[in-house]
N, C-alpha and C positions, 0 to 999 in steps of 0.2 A: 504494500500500500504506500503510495505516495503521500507525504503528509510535508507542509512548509508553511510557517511563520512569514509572516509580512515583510519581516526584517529581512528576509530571504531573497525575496524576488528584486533585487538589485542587482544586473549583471554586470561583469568587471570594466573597467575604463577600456574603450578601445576595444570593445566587443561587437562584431561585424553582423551587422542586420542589413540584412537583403534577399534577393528573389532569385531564381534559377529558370532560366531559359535554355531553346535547342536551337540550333540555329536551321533547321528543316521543318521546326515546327513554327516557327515566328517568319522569317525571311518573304517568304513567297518565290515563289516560279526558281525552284531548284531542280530544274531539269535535267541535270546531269548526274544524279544520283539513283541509287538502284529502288530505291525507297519511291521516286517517279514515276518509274518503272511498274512496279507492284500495281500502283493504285491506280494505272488506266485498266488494269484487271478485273474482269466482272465476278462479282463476289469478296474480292479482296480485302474490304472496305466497309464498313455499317455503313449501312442505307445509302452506299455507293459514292458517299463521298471525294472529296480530292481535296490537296492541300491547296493547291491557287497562286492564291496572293495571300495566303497565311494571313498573317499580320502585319504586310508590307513594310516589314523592316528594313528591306534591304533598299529602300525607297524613304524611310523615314520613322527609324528605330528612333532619334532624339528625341521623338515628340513623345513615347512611352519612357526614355529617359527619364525627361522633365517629369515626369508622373511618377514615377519612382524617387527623385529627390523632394518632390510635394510631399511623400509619402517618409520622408526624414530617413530613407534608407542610405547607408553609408557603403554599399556593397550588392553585385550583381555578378553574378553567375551565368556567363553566354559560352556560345561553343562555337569554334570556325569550320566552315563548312569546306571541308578535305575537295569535294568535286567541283567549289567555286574556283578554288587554287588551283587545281589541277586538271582540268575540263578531261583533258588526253593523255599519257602516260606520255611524261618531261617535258610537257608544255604549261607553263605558269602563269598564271593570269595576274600579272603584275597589278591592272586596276581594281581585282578583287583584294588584293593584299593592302593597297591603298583606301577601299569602303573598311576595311575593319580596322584599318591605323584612324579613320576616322572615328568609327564607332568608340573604341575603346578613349582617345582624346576625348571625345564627347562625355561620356563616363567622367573621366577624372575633372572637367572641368565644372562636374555639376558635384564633386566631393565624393564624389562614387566608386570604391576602390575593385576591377577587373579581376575576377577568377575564372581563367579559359581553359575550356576543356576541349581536345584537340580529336576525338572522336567520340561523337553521340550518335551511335546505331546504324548512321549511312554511310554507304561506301561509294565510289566511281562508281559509274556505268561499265567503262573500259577492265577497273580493278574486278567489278564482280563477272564479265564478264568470262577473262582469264581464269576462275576459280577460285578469287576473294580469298578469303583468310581460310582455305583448307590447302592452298599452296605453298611448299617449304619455302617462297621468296616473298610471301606478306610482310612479315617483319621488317625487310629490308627494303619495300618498297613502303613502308608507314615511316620507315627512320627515314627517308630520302624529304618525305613529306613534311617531318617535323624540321629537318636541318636546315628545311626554307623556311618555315614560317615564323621559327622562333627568334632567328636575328629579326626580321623582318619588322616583328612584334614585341620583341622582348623588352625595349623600354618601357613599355608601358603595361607588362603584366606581373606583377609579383606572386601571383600562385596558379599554378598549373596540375589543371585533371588530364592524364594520359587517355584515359580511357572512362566512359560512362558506363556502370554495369555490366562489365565484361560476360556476368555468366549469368544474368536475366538475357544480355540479348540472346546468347548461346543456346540456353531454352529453347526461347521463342523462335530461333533460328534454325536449328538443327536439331530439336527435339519436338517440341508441338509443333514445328513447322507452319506456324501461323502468321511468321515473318519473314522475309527475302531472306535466304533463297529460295523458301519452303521445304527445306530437305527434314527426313525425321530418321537419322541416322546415330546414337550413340558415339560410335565409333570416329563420324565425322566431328562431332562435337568433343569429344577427347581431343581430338587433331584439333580443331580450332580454338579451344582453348589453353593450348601448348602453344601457339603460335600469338596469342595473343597476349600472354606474361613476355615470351623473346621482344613482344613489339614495347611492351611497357617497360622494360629492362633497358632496352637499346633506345627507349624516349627518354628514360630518367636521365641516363647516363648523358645525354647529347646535350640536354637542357641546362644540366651544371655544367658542364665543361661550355657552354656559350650564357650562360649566366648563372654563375657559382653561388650567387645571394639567393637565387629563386627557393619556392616553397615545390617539392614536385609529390602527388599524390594520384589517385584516383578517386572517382564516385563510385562507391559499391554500395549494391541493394542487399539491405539486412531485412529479412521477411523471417520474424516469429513463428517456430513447426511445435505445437505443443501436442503430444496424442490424444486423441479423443475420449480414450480409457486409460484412463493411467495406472491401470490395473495391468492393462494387456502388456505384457511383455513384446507382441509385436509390433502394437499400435507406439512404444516409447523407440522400440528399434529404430524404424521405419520413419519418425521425426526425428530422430536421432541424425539417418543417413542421409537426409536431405538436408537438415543444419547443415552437415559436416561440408558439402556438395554446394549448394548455394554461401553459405555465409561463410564458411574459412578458406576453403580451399584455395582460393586465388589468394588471399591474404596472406595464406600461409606459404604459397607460393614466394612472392614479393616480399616476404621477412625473412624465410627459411628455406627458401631454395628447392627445397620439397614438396608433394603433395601426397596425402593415403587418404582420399575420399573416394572410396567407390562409385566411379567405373574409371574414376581418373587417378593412376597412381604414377606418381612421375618424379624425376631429382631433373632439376635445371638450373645448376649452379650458377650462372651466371646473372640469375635473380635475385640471387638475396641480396638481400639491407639494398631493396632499389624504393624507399616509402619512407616520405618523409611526411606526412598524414596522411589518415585516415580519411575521408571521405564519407560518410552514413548517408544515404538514402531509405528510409526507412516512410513506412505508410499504413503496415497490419499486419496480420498473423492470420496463419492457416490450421485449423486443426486437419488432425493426420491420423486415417485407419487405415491397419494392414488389410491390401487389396490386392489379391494375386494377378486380376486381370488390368495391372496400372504399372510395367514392369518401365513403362516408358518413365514412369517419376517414380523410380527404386520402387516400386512394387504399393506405392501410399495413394492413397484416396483423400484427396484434399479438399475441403470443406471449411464453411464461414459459420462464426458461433452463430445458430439460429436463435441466440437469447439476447444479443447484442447491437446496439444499431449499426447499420450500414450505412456508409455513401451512399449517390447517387449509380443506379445502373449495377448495385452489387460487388459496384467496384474492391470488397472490403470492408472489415468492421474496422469499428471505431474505436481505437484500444491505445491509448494515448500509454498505459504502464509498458507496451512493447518497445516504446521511443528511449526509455531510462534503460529496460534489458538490453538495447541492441547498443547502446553507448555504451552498456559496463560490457559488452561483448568486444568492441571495438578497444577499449583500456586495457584489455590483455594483449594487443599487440606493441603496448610502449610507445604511442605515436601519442602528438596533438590531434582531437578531431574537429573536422566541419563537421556541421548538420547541412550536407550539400541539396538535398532536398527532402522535401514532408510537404504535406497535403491534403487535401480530398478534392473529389468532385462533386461540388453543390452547386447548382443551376439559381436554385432562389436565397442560397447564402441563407438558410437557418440551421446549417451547422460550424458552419465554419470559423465564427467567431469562437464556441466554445474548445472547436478543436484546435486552434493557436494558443490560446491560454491555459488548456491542461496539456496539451505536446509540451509547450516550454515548461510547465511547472515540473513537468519530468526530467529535462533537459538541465533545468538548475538545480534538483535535486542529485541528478549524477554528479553535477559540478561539487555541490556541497558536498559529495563523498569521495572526490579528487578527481573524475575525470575532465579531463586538460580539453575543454570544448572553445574552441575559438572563433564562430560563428553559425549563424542560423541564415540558411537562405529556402526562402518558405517558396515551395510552387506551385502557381506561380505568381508572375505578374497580373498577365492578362490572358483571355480564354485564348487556346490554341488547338492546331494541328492535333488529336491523340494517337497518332498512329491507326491500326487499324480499329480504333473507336471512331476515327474520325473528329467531327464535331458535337458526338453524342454528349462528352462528358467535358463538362464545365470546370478548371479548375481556377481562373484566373480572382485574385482580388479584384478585377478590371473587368467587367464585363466585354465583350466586343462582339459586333456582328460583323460575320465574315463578308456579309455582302457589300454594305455601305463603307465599312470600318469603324463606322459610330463608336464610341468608348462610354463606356457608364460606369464610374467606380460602386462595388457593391462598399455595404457597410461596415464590413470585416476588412475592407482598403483601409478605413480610416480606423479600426481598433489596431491596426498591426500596425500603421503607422505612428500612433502614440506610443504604441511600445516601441517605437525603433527610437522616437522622439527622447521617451522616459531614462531609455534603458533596463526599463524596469515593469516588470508586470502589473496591470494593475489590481 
């Protein structure tokens, strides 16, 4: 149980409040990515959507900027989009690298300090084309990519995410095949998650050796497996083996050079100590029954407390004590962490306000028992792209219609912005 005193909810000087963005889901008309690709696919897509003009950032991100500083946040969380850079394998789009020297400038001159994540879930058209990240020469064609972008950029970014979720998109990618490439291959999914610690290894390394002061991390998705019978011996397995699998594994990679989570068991020495934070994306928890016909997710039946509320579209319950577990989860790797992202999707914003003020109260409750938390970046801004949700689910403090662009700040814009104002919960 989480419990704190008033005198509690003060966060420390210099503690980083802001929002996290993607840059495929905000930008508009990223046509050169595989993710483009996907969604002229019938079916691909809830109720057959497309990304568009997103959020027409890449036309006029300041003006969400400014809304972000109205909103007293000191800190934004964006990612550069790899197929703006590099349209064609070795050809660079120099005036793409100049839109996000702008962007980020813009940031800092509204007091907004840049955390860039240099892959959020898309890849080339051309990269996916050749075989994407189940090819032994991904790693080497993502280090080519960062070795441009980071001089490029590097005055202007003090903390770098390598990679977004490495092993949610991996899931999605090569196990439930619900995301490009669509394959549902275990095996492939071993192979690409091998190939994607070499690529974060061979990023970290590039990034101090061209700016030695930088912060370099990932965003990883921490999702709560508690078993459904805690009686069952196999129902505790079985949550057991998807922890291990989803939430350490890559960690463990990235600190220790190793991996023993079933199906992925691996030594790749040339990864460890490449983490210099931790990154938490955390949003809810799954109960887990041992289900032999479920061997694609270790053999578990995954399910939402049905006593519990839910987001929008089922997205998830609402379990604000998994945000404090997945921080003391994260304090075992000896790192500083972000809160790189947290959220829901509420369309009429009457949950949302409650779920910012018991998330953080968990969030400074970790701190009160020493985890080393150095910011919160809540997502998001404003409604976006969901992937293959589409525009079904609502997350933004921002409202937006994708048609007009119209912007409506909900009410939970202005509760999260007193706290970023306060410092302090109220």
């Amino acid at each position: 149980m989480i419990t704190l005193h008033m005198r509690d909810f003060t966060f420390p000087s210099g503690f980083r409040w802001g929002t996290a963005t993607s840059a495929h889901q905000v930008e508009g008309n990223n046509v050169h990515n595989d993710w483009w690709v996907w969604e002229q696919q019938p079916g691909r897509i809830r109720h057959g959507d497309r990304s568009g003009l997103a959020c027409n950032w890449w036309a006029a991100a300041e003006a969400d900027f400014d809304r972000a500083a109205g909103l007293h946040q000191n800190a934004h969380r964006l990612s550069i989009e790899w197929s703006r850079v590099e349209p064609q394998p070795g050809r660079w789009d120099e005036e793409a690298l100049d839109r996000y020297r702008q962007m980020l400038r813009a940031l800092h001159a509204r007091g907004i300090e840049p955390m860039v994540t240099l892959h959020h879930f898309t890849n080339p058209r051309w990269f996916a084309q050749r075989g994407g990240w189940e090819r032994a020469d991904a790693p080497s064609l993502f280090l080519r990519y960062v070795e441009r972008v980071v001089p490029a950029l590097g005055e202007y970014v003090p903390i770098w995410c390598t990679l977004n979720e490495p092993v949610g998109w991996v899931v999605s990618a090569y196990v439930t095949g619900r995301w490009p490439p669509g394959r549902r291959s275990l095996a492939a999914a071993v192979r690409v998650l091998g190939n994607l610690v070499r690529a974060h290894a061979g990023a970290y390394r590039a990034i101090h050796r061209l700016l030695p002061q930088a912060q370099v991390g990932l965003a990883h998705y921490l999702r709560l497996f508690d078993p459904a019978d805690g009686r069952s011996r196999l129902d505790r397995a079985v949550a057991a083996a998807q922890d291990r699998f989803v939430n350490r594994a890559f960690l463990d990679a990235v600190t220790a050079g190793r991996v023993r989570a079933f199906p992925w068991v691996a030594t790749i020495p040339e990864a460890a100590e490449t983490l210099d934070f931790v990154g938490v994306n955390y949003y809810t928890r799954d109960f887990v029954a041992f289900d032999l016909r479920a061997p694609h997710r270790l053999f578990g039946r995954n399910f939402l407390n049905p006593h519990a509320p839910h987001s929008d579209g089922g997205y998830g319950e609402i379990y604000p004590e998994g945000m404090y577990r997945a921080l003391r989860l994260a304090q075992g790797y000896g790192r500083p962490v972000y809160v790189t992202e947290n959220g829901l999707p509420d369309q009429d914003d009457d949950q949302r306000g409650d779920f910012i003020v018991s998330h953080l109260r968990a969030v400074r409750q970790a701190m009160q028992e020493g985890v080393d938390v150095r910011g919160y970046y809540h997502w998001s801004l404003v409604d976006n792209f969901e992937w293959v949700d589409g525009w079904s689910l609502r997350f933004g403090l921002i409202a937006i219609d994708q048609h007009t662009q119209e912007r409506r700040p909900r009410a939970s814009a202005g509760l999260y912005g007193e706290i970023c104002r306060r410092n302090a919960l109220p």
